[in-house]
C-alpha positions in Angstrom: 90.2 89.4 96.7 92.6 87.8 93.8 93.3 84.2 94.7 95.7 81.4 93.2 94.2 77.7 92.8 97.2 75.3 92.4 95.4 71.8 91.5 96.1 69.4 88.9 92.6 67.6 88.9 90.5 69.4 86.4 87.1 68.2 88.0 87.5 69.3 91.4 89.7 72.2 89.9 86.2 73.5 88.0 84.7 73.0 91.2 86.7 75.0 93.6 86.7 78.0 91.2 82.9 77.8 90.6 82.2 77.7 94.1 84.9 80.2 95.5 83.5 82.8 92.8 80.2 82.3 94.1 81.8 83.4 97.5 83.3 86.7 96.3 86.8 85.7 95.3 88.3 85.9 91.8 90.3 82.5 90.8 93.0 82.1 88.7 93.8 78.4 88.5 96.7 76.6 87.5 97.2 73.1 86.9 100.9 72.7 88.1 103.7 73.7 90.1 105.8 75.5 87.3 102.7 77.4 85.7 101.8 78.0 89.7 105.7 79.8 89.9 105.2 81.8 86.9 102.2 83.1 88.3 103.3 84.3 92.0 106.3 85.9 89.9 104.2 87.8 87.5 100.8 88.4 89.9 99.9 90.0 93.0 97.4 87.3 95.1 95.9 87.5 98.4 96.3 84.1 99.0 96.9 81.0 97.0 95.1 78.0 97.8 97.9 74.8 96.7 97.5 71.1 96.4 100.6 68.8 97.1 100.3 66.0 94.5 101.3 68.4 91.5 103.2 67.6 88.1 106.5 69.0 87.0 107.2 70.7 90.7 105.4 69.2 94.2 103.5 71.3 96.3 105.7 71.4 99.2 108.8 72.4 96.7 106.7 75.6 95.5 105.9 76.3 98.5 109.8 75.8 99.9 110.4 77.8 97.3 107.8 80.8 98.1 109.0 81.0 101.4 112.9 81.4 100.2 112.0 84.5 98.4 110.7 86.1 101.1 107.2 86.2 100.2 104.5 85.6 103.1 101.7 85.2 100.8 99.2 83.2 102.9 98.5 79.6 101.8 96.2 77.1 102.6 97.0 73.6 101.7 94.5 70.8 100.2 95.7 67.3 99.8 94.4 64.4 99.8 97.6 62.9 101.9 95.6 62.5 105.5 98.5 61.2 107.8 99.7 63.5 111.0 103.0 63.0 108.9 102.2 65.0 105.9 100.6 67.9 107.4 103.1 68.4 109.6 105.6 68.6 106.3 103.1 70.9 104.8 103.2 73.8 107.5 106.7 73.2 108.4 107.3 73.9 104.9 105.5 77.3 105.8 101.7 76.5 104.7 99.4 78.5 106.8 96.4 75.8 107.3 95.4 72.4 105.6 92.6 70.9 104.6 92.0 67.3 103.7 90.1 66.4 100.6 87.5 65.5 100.8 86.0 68.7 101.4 83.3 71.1 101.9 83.1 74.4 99.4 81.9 76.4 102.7 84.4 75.3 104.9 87.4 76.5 102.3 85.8 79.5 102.2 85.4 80.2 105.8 89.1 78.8 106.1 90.2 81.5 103.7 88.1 84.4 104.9 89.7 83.7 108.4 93.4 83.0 106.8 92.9 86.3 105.8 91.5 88.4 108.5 94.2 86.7 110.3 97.1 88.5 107.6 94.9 91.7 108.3 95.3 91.7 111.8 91.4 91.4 112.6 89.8 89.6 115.3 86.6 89.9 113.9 84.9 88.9 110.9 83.2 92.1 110.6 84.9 95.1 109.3 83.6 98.7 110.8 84.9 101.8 109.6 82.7 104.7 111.1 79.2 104.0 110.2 79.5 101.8 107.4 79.6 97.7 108.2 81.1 95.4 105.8 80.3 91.6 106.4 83.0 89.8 103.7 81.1 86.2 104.3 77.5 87.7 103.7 78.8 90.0 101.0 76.6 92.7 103.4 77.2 96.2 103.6 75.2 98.6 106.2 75.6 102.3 106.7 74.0 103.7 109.7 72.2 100.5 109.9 70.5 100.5 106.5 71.4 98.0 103.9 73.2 99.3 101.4 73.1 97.7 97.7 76.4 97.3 95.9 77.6 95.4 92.6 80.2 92.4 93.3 83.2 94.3 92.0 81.8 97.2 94.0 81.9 95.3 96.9 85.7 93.9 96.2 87.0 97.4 95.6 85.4 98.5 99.1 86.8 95.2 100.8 89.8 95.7 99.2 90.4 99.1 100.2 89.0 98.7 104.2 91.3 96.0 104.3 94.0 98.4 103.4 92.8 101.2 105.6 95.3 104.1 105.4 97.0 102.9 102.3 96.7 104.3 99.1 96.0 101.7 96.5 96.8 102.0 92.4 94.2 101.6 89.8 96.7 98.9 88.4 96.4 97.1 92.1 93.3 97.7 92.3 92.3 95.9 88.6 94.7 93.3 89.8 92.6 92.4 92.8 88.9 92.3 91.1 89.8 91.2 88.0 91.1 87.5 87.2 92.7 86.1 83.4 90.3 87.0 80.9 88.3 89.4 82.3 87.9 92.0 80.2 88.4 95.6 81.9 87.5 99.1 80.7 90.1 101.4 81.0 88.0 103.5 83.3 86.5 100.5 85.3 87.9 101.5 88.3 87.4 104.8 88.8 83.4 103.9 87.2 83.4 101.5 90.4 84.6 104.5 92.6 82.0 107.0 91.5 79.2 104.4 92.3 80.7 103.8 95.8 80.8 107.5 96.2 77.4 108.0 95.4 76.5 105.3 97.6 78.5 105.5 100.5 79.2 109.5 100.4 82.0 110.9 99.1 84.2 111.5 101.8 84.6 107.8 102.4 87.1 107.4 99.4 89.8 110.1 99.1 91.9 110.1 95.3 95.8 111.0 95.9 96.4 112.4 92.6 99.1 110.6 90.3 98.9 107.5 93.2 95.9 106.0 93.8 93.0 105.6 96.1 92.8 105.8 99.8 90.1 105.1 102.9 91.8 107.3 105.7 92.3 104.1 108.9 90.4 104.2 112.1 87.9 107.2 111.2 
């Protein structure tokens, strides 16, 4: 899952994207709110993770801002402002959680993963789709109960498409999702990480709609 990292302090910046790449996601990080709009304009994320205190436009303006448009991107705020004041501002401007620095990598993790099962419309945290189990906080994937070994961008293209069960997903959206700025992609990368799942999950799991994309068939 492609995220957005809106914070203007370059230390705990580095941090946040070390440690939520370490838990699966891919980070793009900006540094304020104008670069931050450019980016929801021009990118598809799952989520954007936005701190308050920003240069050139606050926090709670993109965010205003977000929410005229129309766009119900989740987003989880961290700031550093504590009082029952300013979070109340902050999800009455339409933030979906807060979190108050300082803070625990784990715990924004967890926050996120649940922010968005939540958009998903799951109750739980695992994800079954016949035999095959997908845990997205272990990064664990069984199939008739035996472990099942897959890549990290193998995992997000199987996350990505159980979590869109019934939807047929572009190569383009699909590149968009695993791969952040400056990742360099093959032109086949995709369809290389579809083969592999294929061959390790059988073939009938994925299905390719030709000239649209690719699809797991929902609730088989």
């Amino acid at each position: 899952m492609r995220l957005l990292l809106v914070e203007d302090d370059p230390l705990l910046g580095d941090g946040i994207c070390v440690g939520l790449s370490q838990a699966g996601f891919v980070v793009d990080w900006v540094k304020d709110g104008l670069a931050a709009k450019l980016a929801l304009e021009t990118g598809d994320y799952a989520l954007m993770v936005l701190d308050l205190g920003l240069p050139r436009l606050s926090g709670t303006e993109l965010l205003k801002w977000l929410r005229g448009t129309g766009d119900n991107t989740p987003v989880l705020i961290l700031t550093a402002r504590d009082t029952v004041g300013d979070r109340v501002r902050g999800l009455d401007a339409g933030a979906d959680d807060y979190l108050v620095k300082p803070f625990d990598l784990d715990e924004l993790a967890a926050r996120i993963r649940a922010l968005l099962r939540r958009v998903g419309g799951r109750s739980t945290p695992l994800i079954v789709h016949g035999s095959v189990r997908v845990d997205p906080a272990s990064r664990r994937v069984t199939q008739a109960g035996a472990v099942v070994d897959l890549s990290p961008k193998e995992f997000a293209v199987l996350l990505d498409l159980l979590e869109n069960a019934g939807r047929a997903l572009s190569r383009e959206r699909l590149e968009q999702s695993i791969y952040g700025w400056g990742e360099e992609v093959e032109s086949n990368a995709v369809e290389v990480h579809i083969h592999h799942l294929r061959k390790k999950l059988g073939a009938e799991l994925i299905r390719t709609l030709r000239g649209v994309g690719y699809l797991i068939d929902k609730g088989s």
